[in-house]
C-alpha positions in Angstrom: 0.0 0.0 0.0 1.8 3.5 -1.0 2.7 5.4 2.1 0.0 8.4 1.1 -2.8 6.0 1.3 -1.4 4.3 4.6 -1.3 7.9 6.1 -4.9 8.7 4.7 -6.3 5.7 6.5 -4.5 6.7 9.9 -6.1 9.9 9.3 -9.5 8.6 8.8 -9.5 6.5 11.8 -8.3 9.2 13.8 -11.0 11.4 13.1 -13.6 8.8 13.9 -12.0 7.9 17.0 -12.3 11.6 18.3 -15.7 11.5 16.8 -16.5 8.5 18.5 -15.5 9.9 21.8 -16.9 13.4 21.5 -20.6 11.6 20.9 -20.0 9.4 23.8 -18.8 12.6 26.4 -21.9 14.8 25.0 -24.3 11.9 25.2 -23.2 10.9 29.0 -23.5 14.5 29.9 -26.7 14.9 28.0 -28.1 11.9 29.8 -27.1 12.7 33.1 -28.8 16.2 32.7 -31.9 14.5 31.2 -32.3 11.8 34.4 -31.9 14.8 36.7 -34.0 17.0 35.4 -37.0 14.6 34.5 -36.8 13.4 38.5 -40.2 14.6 40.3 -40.8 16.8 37.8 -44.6 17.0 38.9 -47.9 14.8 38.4 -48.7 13.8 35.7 -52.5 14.5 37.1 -54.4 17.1 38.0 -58.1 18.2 38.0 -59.6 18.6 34.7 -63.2 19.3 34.7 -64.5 22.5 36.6 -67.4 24.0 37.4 -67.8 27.7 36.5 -69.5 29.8 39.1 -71.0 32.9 37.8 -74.0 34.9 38.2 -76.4 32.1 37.7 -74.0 29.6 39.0 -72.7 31.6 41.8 -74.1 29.7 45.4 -72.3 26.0 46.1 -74.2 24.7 49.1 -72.8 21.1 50.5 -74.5 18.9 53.0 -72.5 16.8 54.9 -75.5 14.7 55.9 -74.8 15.4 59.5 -72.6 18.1 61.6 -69.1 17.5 61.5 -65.9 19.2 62.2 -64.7 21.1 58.7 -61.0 22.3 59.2 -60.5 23.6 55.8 -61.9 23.8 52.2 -59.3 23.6 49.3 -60.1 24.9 45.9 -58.3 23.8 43.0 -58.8 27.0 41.0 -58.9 27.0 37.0 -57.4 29.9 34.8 -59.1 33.1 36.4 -56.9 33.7 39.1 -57.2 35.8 43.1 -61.3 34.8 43.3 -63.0 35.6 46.0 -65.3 33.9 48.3 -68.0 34.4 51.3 -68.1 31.1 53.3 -71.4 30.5 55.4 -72.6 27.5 57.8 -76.3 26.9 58.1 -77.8 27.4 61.6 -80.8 24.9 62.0 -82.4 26.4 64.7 -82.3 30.0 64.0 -82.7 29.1 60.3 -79.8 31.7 59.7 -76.9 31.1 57.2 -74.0 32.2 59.9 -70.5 34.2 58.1 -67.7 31.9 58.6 -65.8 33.8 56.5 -66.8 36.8 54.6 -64.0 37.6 51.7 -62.2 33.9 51.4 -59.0 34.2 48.8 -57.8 31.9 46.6 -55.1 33.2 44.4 -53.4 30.4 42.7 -54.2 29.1 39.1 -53.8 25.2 38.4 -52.7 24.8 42.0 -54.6 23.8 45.0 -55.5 26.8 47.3 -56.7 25.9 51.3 -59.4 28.1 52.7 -59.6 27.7 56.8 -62.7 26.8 58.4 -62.8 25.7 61.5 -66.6 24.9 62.0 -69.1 22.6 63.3 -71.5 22.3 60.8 -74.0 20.5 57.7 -74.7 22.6 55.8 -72.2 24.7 53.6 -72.2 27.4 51.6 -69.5 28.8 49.4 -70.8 31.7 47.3 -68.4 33.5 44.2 -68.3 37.3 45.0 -66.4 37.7 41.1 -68.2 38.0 38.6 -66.8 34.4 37.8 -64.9 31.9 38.7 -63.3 28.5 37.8 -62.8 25.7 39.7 -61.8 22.8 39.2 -62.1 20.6 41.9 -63.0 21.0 45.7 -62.0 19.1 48.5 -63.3 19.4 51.9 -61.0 18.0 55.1 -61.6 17.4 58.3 -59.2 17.7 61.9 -57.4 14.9 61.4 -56.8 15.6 57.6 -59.6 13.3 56.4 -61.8 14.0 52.6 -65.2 14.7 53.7 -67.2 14.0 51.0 -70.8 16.0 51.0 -73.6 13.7 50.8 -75.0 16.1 47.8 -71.8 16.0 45.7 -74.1 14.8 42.8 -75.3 17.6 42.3 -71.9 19.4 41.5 -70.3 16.3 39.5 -67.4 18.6 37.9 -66.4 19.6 42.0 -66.6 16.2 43.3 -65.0 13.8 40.3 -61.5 13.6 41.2 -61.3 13.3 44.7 -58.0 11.1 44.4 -56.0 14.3 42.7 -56.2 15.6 46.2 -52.6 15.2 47.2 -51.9 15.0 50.9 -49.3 17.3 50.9 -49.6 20.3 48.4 -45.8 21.0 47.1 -44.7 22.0 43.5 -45.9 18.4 42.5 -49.2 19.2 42.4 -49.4 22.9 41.4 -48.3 25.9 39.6 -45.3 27.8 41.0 -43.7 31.3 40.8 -44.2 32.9 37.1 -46.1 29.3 35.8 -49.6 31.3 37.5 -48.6 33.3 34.1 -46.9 31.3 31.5 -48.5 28.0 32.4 -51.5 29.7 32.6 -51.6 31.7 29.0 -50.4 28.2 27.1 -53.6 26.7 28.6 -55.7 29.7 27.3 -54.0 29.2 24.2 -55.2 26.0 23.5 -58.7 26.9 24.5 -59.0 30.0 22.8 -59.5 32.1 25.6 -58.9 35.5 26.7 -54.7 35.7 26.9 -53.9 36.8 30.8 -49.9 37.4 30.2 -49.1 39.6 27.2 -45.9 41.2 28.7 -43.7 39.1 26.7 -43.7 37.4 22.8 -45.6 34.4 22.7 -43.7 31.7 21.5 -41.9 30.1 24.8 -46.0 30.3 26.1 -46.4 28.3 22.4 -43.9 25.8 23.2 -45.3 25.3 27.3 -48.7 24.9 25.5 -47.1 21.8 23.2 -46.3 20.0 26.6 -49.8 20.4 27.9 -51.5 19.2 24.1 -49.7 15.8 24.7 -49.7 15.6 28.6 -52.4 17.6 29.7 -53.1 20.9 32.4 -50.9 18.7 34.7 -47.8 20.2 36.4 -45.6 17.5 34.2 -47.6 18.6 31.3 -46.7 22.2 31.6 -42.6 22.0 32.4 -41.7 18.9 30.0 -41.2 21.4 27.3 -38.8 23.6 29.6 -36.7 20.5 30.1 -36.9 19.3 26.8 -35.0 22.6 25.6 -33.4 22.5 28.9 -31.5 19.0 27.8 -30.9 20.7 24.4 -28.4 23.3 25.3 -26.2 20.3 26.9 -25.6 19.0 23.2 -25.2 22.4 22.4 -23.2 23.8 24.6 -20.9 20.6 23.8 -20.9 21.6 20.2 -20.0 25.4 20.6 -17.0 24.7 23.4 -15.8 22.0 20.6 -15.8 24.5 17.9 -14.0 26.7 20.0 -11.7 25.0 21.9 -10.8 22.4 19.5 -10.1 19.7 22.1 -12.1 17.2 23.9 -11.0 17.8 27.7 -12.0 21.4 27.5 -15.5 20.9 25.8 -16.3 18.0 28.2 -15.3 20.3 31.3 -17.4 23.4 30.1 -20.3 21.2 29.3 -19.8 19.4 33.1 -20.3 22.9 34.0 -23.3 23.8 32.7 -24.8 20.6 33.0 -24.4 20.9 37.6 -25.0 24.8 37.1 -27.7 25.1 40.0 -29.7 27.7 38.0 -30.0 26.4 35.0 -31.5 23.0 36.7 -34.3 25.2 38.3 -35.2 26.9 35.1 -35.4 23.4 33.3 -37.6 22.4 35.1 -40.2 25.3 35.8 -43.3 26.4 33.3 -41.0 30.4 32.4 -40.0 31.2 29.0 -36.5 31.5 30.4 -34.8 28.6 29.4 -36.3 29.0 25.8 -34.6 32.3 25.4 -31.2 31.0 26.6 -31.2 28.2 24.1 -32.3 30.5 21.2 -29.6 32.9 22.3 -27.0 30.4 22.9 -28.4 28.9 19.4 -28.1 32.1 17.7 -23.7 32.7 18.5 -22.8 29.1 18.5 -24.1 29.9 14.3 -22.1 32.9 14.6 -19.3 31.7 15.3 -19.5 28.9 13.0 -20.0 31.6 10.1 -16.6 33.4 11.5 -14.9 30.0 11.5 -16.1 28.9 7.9 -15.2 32.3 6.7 -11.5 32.5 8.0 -10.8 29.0 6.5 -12.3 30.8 3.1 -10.0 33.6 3.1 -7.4 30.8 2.5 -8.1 30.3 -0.3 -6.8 32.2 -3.6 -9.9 33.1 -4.7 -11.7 34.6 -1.7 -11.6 38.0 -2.7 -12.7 37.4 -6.6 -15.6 34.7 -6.2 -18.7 36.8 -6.6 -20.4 34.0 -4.6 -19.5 32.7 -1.4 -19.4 29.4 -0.1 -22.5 27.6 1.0 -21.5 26.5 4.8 -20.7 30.6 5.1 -24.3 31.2 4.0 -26.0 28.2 6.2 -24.4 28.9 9.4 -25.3 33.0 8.7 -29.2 31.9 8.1 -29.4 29.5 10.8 -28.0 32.3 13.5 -30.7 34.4 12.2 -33.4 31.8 12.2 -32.0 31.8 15.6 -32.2 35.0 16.9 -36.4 35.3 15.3 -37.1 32.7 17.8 -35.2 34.1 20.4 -37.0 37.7 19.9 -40.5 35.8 20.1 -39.4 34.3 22.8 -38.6 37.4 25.0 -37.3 40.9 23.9 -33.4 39.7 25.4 -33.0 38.3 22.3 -32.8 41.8 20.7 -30.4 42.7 23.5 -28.5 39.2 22.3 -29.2 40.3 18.4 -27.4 43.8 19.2 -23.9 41.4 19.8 -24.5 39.3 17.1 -24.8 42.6 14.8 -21.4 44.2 16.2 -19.9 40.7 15.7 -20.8 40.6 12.0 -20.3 44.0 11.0 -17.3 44.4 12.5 -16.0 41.0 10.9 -17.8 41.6 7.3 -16.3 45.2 6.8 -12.9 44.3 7.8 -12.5 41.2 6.1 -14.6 41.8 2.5 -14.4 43.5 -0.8 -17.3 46.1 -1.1 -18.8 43.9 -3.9 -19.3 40.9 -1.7 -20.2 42.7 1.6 -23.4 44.3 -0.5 -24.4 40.8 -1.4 -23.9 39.4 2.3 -25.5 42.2 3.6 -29.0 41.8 1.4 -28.6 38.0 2.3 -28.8 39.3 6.2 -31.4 41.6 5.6 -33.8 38.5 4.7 -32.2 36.4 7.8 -31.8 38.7 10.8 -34.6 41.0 10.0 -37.3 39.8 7.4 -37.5 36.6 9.2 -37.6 37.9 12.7 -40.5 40.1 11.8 -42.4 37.3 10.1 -41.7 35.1 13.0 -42.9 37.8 15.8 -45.7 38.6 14.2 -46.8 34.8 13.7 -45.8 34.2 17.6 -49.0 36.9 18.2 -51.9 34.7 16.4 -53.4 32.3 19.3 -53.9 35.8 21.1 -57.1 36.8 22.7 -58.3 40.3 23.9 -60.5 42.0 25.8 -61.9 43.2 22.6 -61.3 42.0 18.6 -58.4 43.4 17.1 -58.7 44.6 13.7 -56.6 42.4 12.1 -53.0 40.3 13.2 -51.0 43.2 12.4 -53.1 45.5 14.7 -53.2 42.3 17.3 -48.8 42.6 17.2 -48.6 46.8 17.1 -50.7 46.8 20.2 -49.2 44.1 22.2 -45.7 46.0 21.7 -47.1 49.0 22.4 -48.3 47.5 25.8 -45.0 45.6 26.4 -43.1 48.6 26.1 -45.6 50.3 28.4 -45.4 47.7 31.0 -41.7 47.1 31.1 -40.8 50.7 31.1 -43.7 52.3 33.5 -43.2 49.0 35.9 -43.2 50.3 39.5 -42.9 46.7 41.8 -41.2 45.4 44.7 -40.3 42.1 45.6 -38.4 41.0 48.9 -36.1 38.4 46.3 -35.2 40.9 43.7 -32.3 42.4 42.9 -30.1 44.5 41.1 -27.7 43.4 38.4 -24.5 44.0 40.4 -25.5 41.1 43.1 -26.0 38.5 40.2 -22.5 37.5 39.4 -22.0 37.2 43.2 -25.7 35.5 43.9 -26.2 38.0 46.4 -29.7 37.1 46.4 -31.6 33.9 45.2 -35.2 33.8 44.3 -37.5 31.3 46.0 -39.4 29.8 43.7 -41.2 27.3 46.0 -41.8 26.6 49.5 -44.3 24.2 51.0 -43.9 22.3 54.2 -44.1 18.9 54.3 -44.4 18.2 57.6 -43.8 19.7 61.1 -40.0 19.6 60.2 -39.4 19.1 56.5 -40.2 21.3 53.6 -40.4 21.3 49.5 -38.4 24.0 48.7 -36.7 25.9 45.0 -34.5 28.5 45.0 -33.6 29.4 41.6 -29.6 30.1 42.2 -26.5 29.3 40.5 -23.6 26.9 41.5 -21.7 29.2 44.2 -18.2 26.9 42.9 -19.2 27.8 39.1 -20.3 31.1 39.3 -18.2 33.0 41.8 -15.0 30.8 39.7 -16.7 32.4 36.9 -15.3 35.7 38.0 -11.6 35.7 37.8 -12.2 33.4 34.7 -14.4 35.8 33.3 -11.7 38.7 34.0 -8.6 36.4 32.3 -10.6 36.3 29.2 -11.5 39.9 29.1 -7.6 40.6 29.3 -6.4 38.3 26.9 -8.7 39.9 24.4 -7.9 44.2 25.4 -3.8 42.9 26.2 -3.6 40.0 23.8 -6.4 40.8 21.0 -7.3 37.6 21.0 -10.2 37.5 18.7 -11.6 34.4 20.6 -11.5 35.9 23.7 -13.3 38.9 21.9 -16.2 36.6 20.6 -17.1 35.7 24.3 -16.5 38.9 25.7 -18.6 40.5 23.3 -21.2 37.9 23.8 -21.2 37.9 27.6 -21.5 42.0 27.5 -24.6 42.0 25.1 -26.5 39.8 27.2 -25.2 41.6 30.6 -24.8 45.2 30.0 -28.6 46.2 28.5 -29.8 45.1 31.8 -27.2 48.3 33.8 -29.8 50.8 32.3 -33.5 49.1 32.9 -35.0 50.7 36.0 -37.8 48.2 36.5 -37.6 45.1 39.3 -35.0 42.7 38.1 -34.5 38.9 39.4 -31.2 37.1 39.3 -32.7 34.6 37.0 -32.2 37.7 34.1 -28.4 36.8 34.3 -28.8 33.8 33.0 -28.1 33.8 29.4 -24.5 35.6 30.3 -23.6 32.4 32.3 -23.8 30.7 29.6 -20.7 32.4 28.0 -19.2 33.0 31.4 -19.4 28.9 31.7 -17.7 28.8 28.1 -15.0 31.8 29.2 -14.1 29.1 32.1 -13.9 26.8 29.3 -11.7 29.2 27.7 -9.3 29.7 31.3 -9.1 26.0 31.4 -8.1 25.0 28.0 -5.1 27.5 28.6 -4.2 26.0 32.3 -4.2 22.7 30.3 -2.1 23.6 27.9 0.6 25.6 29.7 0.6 24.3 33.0 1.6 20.1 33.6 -0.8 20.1 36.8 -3.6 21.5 34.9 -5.7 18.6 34.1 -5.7 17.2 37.2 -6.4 20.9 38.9 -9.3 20.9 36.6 -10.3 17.4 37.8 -10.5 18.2 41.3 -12.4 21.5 40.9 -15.1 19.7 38.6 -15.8 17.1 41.3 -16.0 19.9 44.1 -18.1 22.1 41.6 -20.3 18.7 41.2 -20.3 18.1 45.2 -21.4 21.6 45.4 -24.5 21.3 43.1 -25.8 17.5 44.9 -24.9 19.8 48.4 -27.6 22.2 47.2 -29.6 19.6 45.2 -32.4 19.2 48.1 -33.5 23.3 47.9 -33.3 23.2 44.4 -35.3 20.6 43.4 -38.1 20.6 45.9 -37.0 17.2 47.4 -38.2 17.2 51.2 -35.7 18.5 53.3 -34.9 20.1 56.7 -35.4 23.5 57.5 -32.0 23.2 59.6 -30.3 21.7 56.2 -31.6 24.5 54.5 -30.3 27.1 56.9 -26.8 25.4 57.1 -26.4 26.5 53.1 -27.0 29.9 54.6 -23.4 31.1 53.1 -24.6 34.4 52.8 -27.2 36.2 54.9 -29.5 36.9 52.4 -29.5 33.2 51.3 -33.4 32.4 51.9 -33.6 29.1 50.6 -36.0 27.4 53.0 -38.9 29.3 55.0 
C-alpha cells in the first residue's frame, strides 16, 4: 500500500476515534442532565373538569349529611386567578346562614389553594363574589386531615369527580409555582381559545409550554416537560459550541460538566418560564455565529476569496441558521434583541474588515432576509393564538398593540419584591429567588430556589476577567467573541430601572461557563498540573450542586439543612 494512502487511513481512523469519543462525552453529559431533570418533575395528574361559578352559578351549598368538624376547604382553581369567596354554615335552629368567613381568597391558578374553616357544621355554603370563577375541583378536610365527601356531591359532578387528585401534601408536584400562575396559565388559554392573561412578553416560549400540555395535559408534568426538553438541548449544544471553540475534547467535556451541575440552569429546566427558551435561542443564535466566523476564516485561504462573486454555502448556512436563531429568540422574550445587538457588532465588525465592497453588499442583502425579514415574520406569527378583551382589527393590529403594551409595561413597571435584585448582586448571587416553599411536615419542607452553583459562578469571576484581558492585552479575537457575547447579554440590563430577578443573568452564564472553558483550556495547555487541577475543581463544583440539590429541586428537606447552606445572609432558601 503506497505510504499516502497508509497515512490517509490513519487519518481517517483518527477522526472517527475523536468523533467516536466526542458523541460518547456529549451523550453521558446529555443523559445525566436528562435523568436529573426529568426526577419529580410533577404529576402527571391534576383536576380537569370545573365548574364555572357565575351569576347564575354563583351559590355551592354542601350537605355533609350530619354536623361535622370542617377544618379547611381547598379549591383547586382553573385559569381566572385571586377569586374571592363568602363562606357561610347553616344554623338549623335559628334558620340563619351564619359568616364563617366573609372575603375567602384563593389566588393560585392550576394549583390547590386551602381556605380555613374551622366549623361545626351540615350545611355549607360557598358563594363567588367575582363576577366568575373556575374551579376545578373542591375538596373538603376534616381535623385529622380526612376527605369529607358532602352527601350532595351529585349535584356538583365537575367539583366532586376527582377526589384522588387531592394530594396530601400540596408541594410544587401538584401545582403551579412562581411565574407558571402566568406562562403556564396563558399556554392553557392558548389551547382553549381564551382570553390571553400574560401579554408582557412574545408568545412563543408560552407556544412551546402549551405543546407539553397538548400531549400531557393541564398537569404540572404537562406544563414543564417542554422547559426540560430545551433545557436538555443546550447540553448537546453547549458541547458543540465549546468544541468548535476550543478544538479539544478535555475542554469541551469540562465546560459542558459545567453547565450541565450549574444550580440555576437545573431550576429553570424544570419550571413552566419562557427562560430557558430564550437561553437556548440565544446560545443557538452565536454558536451559528461563530461557526460563520470560522467557515469564513478558513475561506479567506483560499486564492480566490476576494474574486468569487459568490460565497461558499457553509458561510451562507451557518449565517441563516443564527438568524433563524435570533427570530425565535426575539419571540421568545425581547433579550433576544439585546443578544441580536452582539451578534450585529460581531458581524459587522468582521464583514467590513475582512470583504471587498462587492461581496459585503451581497452578504448584507442576504442578512437583511435572515436577521430581519425573518424575525419580523416570525414575531408577528408568535402573536396569532392571542385573545383580547376586545377583537383586534386584524394580526397586524393584534402585534402593534401588544408591543405598544410591552413597552408600556416594562418601562412604566413600578414593583417590589423581597427576592429581587439588582444586576451587580448576580454574578455574586447575592440574592436567590425562592421559587417554592411548602412544608411537608412539622419539620421538613419542599423547597426551590432558583440560584446558580456558588463553585461555578463566583469561579466564573476571575475566569471571566482572564478572558476579558487576553482579548484588550492580547487581541485575542476568541477571547473577543465571548467577551462580546457575555456583555450583550449583561450590559442592557445596567440601564433598565424596573424590578430585576437574578434569573435575568442567566443567558450571560452561559458564556461565562464557556469563558471558564476558555481559562481551562489554557491552564491545560501551559501548566503540567492542569488537568488534574481541573479534575478536582469539577468534582467539588459537582459536590457543590448535589450539596444544594435538596432546595433546588423541591426534594423534602430540613429546614435546619436548608439554613446550614445559609453562606450568605440573604441566602433564603428554606422558609
Amino acid at each position: 500500500m503506497p505510504l499516502l494512502e497508509r497515512y490517509d487511513l490513519r487519518s481517517i481512523r483518527h477522526m472517527r476515534k475523536k468523533l467516536s469519543k466526542d458523541f460518547i462525552c456529549a451523550f453521558a453529559l446529555t443523559s445525566i442532565f436528562a435523568v436529573l431533570s426529568l426526577f419529580r418533575l410533577g404529576n402527571t395528574y391534576a383536576p380537569q373538569s370545573y365548574y364555572t361559578a357565575d351569576s347564575e352559578n354563583r351559590d355551592i351549598i354542601l350537605d355533609f349529611g350530619s354536623y361535622l368538624d370542617v377544618s379547611s376547604v381547598s379549591v383547586f382553581l382553573g385559569n381566572l386567578n385571586t377569586r374571592h369567596f363568602s363562606l357561610s354554615a347553616f344554623n338549623e335552629v335559628t334558620g340563619i346562614w351564619e359568616v364563617v368567613d366573609g372575603d375567602a381568597v384563593a389566588e393560585s391558578v392550576f394549583a390547590w389553594n386551602k381556605i380555613d374553616v374551622n366549623y361545626n357544621l351540615r350545611y355549607l355554603g360557598i358563594v363567588c363574589t367575582d363576577d366568575a370563577a373556575i374551579l376545578n375541583e373542591l375538596a373538603a378536610q376534616g381535623p385529622d386531615g380526612q376527605v369529607l365527601l358532602p352527601v350532595n356531591a351529585s349535584d356538583y359532578p365537575a367539583l366532586f369527580d376527582e377526589q384522588d387528585t387531592f394530594p396530601e401534601v400540596k408541594t410544587y408536584m401538584t401545582g403551579t409555582m412562581f411565574d407558571e400562575v402566568y406562562h403556564g396559565r396563558t399556554a392553557y388559554e392558548f389551547l382553549h381559545g381564551l382570553t390571553t392573561y400574560e401579554t408582557t412578553h412574545p408568545h412563543l416560549g408560552k407556544i412551546l409550554i402549551s405543546l407539553g400540555i397538548l400531549v400531557f395535559g393541564m398537569t404540572p408534568f404537562g406544563w414543564r416537560i417542554m422547559s426540560v426538553l430545551f433545557g436538555i438541548l443546550i447540553i448537546p449544544f453547549m458541547y458543540l459550541f465549546a468544541k468548535k471553540l476550543f478544538k479539544n475534547t478535555f475542554a469541551a467535556t469540562t465546560a459542558t460538566a459545567l453547565l450541565v451541575f450549574d444550580c440555576m440552569h437545573y431550576t429553570l429546566s424544570r419550571i413552566a418560564t419562557i427562560d430557558i427558551f430564550a437561553a437556548f435561542f440565544i446560545l443557538a443564535m452565536y454558536y451559528y455565529m461563530y461557526r460563520y466566523l470560522e467557515a469564513d476564516h478558513q475561506y479567506r485561504m483560499t486564492k480566490n476569496a476576494l474574486s468569487d462573486s459568490f460565497l461558499p454555502r457553509p458561510i451562507y448556512t451557518a449565517l441563516a441558521l443564527s438568524g433563524i436563531s435570533m427570530a425565535f429568540g426575539i419571540a421568545t422574550k425581547w433579550t433576544g434583541v439585546y443578544a441580536g445587538a452582539g451578534l450585529a457588532l460581531l458581524f459587522i465588525w468582521h464583514t467590513l474588515s475582512h470583504y471587498p465592497k462587492g461581496q459585503v453588499l451581497k452578504l448584507f442583502f442576504f442578512c437583511s432576509a435572515f436577521f430581519i425579514l425573518i424575525p419580523l415574520l416570525v414575531y408577528v406569527l408568535c402573536f396569532i393564538p392571542v385573545v383580547g378583551y376586545s377583537p383586534y382589527k386584524n394580526l397586524i393590529d393584534k402585534v402593534i398593540q401588544g408591543t405598544i403594551y410591552m413597552f408600556d409595561y416594562h418601562s412604566t413597571l413600578v414593583a417590589e419584591h423581597y427576592y429581587s435584585s439588582p444586576f451587580y448582586e448576580w454574578p455574586v448571587i447575592w440574592m436567590p429567588l425562592l421559587d417554592a416553599n411548602d412544608a411537608v411536615d412539622a419539620t421538613r419542607v419542599s423547597a426551590i430556589s432558583c440560584m446558580g452553583n456558588p463553585l461555578i459562578w463566583w469561579a466564573g469571576i476571575p475566569c471571566s476577567l482572564y478572558v476579558f484581558f487576553r482579548w484588550i492585552v492580547r487581541h485575542d479575537k476568541k477571547a473577543g467573541f465571548l467577551c462580546i457575547a457575555y456583555l450583550a447579554q449583561y450590559v442592557p440590563w445596567m440601564s433598565v430601572g424596573r424590578i430585576t430577578f437574578i434569573y435575568h443573568y442567566f443567558p450571560a452564564i452561559l458564556f461565562v461557563i464557556l469563558m471558564m472553558g476558555y481559562t481551562i483550556d489554557r491552564i491545560k495547555e501551559r501548566f503540567p498540573w492542569g488537568r488534574k487541577a481541573t479534575a478536582i475543581y469539577l468534582a467539588a463544583a459537582i459536590l457543590c450542586f448535589f450539596l444544594f440539590f435538596p432546595v433546588i429541586s423541591g426534594l423534602p428537606v430540613s429546614k435546619e439543612w436548608g439554613m446550614q447552606l445559609r453562606w450568605l445572609k440573604d441566602w433564603i432558601l428554606v422558609l
